[in-house]
C-alpha positions in Angstrom: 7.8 -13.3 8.9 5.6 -16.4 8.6 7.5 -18.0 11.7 7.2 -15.0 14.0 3.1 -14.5 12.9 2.8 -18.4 14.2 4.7 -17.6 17.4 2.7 -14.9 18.1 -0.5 -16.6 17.8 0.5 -18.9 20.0 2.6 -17.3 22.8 3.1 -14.2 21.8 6.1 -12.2 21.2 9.3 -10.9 22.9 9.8 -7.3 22.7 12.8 -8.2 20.4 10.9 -10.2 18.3 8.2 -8.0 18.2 10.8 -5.3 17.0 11.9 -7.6 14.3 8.8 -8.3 13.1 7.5 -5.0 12.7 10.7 -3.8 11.0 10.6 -6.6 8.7 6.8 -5.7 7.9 7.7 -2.2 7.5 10.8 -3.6 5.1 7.9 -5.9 3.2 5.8 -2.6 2.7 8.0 -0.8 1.2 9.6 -3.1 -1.3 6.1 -4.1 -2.3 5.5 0.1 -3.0 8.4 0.3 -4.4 7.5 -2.8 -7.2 4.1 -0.9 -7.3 5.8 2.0 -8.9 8.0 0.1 -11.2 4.9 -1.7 -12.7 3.4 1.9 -13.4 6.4 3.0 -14.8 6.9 0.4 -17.1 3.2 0.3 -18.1 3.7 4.5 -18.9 7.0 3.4 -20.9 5.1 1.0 -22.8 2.0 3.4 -23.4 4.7 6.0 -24.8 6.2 3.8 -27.1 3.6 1.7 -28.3 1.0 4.5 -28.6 -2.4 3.8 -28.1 -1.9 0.7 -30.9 -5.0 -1.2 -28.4 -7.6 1.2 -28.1 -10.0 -0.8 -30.2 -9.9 -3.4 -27.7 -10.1 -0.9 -24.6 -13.5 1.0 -26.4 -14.9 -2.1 -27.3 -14.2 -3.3 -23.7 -15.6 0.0 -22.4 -19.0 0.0 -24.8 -19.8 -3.8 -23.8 -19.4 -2.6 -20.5 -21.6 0.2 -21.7 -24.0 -2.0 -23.0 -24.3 -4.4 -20.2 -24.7 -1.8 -17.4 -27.1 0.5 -19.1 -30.8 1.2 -17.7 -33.3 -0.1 -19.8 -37.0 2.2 -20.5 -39.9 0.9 -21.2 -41.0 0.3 -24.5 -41.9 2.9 -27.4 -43.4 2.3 -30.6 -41.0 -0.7 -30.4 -38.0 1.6 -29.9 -35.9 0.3 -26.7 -34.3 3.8 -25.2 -31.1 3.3 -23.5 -29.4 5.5 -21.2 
């Protein structure tokens, strides 16, 4: 692939190569799909048999978040009010 991307900048490409590339492209896609889905599957797997054993981390992760992104009011009586 790299080869035929550095002919092609340079003279271009035969219709053959051309071909070649774009079917090795397409090839490239799909495997890279294909490991896409097998990393969701495994994490699913992984979720069902481990349970949610690391949602402490996730809502602690989620309410820093929270806490970092939230809209500040103006001052009450020396109450901060957070949305």
């Amino acid at each position: 692939m790299e080869e035929l991307e550095n002919i092609m900048e340079t003279r271009g490409l035969l219709e053959e190569e051309e071909w070649s590339y774009l079917e090795n492209k397409k090839l490239l896609l799909e495997i890279e799909r294909r490991k896409t889905m097998d990393l969701k599957q495994r994490s699913r797997t992984k979720w069902a048999l481990d349970g949610d054993e690391n949602s402490k981390f996730f809502h602690a992760h989620v309410n820093a978040r929270k806490a970092i992104n939230g809209i500040v009011t103006p001052r009450f009586s020396e109450i901060f009010v957070f949305f």
